[in-house]
C-alpha positions in Angstrom: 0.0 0.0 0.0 1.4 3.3 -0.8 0.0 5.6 1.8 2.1 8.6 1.2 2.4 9.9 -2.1 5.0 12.5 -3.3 4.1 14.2 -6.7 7.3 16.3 -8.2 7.7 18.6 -11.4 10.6 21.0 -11.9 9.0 24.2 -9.8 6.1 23.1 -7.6 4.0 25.7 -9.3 1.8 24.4 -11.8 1.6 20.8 -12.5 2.6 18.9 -9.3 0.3 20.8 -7.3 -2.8 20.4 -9.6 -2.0 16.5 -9.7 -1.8 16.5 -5.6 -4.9 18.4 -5.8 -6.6 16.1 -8.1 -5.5 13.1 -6.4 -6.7 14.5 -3.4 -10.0 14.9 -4.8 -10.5 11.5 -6.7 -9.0 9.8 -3.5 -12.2 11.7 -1.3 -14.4 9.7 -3.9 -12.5 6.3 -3.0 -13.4 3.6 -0.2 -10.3 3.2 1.5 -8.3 6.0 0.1 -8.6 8.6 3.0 -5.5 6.8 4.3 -3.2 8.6 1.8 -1.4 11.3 2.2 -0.7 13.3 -1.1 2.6 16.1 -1.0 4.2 17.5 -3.5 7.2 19.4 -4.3 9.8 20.8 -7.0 13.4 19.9 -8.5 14.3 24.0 -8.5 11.0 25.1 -7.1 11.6 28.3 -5.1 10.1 27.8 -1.6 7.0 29.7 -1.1 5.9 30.4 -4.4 2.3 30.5 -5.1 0.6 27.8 -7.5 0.4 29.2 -10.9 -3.0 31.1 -11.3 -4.3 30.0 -14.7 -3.9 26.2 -13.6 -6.0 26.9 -10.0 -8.6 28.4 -12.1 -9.2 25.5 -14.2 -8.7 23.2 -11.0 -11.9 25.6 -9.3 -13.5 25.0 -12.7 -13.6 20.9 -12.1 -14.9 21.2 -8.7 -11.3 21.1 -7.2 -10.7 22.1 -3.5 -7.6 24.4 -4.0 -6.4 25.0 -1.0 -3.6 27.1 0.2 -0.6 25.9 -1.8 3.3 27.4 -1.2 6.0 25.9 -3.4 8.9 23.9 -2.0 12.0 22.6 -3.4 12.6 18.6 -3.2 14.7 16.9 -0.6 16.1 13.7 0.1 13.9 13.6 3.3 10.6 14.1 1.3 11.6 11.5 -0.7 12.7 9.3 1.6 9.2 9.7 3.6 7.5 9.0 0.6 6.0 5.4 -0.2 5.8 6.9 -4.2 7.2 9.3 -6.1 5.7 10.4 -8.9 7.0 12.8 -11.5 5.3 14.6 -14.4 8.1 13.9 -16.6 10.1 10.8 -17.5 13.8 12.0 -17.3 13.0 13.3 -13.8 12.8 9.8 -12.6 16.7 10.0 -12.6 16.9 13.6 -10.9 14.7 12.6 -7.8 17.5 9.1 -7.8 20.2 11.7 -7.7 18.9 13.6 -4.4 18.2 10.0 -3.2 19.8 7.6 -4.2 18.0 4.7 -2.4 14.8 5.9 -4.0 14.9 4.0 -6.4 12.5 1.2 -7.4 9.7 4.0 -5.8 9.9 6.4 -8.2 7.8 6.5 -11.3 6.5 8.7 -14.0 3.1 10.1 -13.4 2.5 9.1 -17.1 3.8 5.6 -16.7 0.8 3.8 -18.0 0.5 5.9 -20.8 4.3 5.9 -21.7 4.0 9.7 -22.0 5.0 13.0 -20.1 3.1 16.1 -19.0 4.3 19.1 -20.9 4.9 22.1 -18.5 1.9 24.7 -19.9 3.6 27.3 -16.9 3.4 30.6 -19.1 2.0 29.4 -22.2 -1.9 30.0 -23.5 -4.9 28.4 -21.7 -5.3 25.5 -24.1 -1.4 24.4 -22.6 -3.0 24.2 -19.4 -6.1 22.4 -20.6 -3.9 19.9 -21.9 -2.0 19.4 -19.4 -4.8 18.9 -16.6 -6.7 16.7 -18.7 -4.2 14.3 -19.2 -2.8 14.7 -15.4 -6.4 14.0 -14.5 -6.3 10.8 -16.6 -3.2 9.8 -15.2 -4.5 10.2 -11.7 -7.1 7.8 -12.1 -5.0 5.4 -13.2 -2.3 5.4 -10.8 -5.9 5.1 -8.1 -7.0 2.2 -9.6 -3.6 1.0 -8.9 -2.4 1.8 -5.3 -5.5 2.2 -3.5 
């Protein structure tokens, strides 16, 4: 069981804390997923940074709880607390190994099922961000239907 789940992008502004919010909000809907404990955090975030506004917009506009969200930059103890890592892009996998090395085997791309990545809308138009939650949404389904 993976009760603590660490999601991780490059600066904790835009897409790892709209996949911690929509796990959070998928897990509400889940029998037996109020045990998990969703974080997340950024390769270069700069701590306390505030979540990109266009992307908690379109999280209010699925029904999303956003809550109060301040960036913070990934250490080796949140990833050593963490029972999953998850990263929105493939090559990351190796960066989060590099803060800790005995991380791996627990981390994992957040598109990992799909074999794809989640391209970084942060200052691009509003259709970048559509994209981006759809398919982070999808993704956070999946990875649902696997660990709780």
């Amino acid at each position: 069981m993976f009760n603590r789940v660490l999601i991780v992008c490059h600066a904790n502004v835009c897409r790892s804390p709209a996949a911690e919010q929509l796990f959070r909000a998928a897990a509400r809907n889940r029998i037996g997923a109020n045990e998990n404990t969703f974080l997340s955090a950024g390769l270069r975030a700069r701590d306390g940074a505030d979540m990109d506004p266009v992307m908690q917009r379109l999280l209010v506009e699925r029904g999303v709880r956003v809550g109060e969200h301040r960036a913070r930059r990934l250490t080796n103890r949140l990833v050593r607390a963490a029972d999953l890592v998850l990263v929105t892009e493939h090559r990351q996998v190796h960066a989060v190994e590099r803060i800790e090395p005995t991380a791996r085997g627990k981390v994992y791309a957040l598109g990992n099922w799909e074999r794809s990545d989640v391209a970084d809308p942060h200052g691009l138009d509003e259709h970048a961000y559509r994209e981006s939650i759809e398919l982070m949404d999808r993704m956070v389904k999946g990875w649902l239907s696997r660990i709780c």
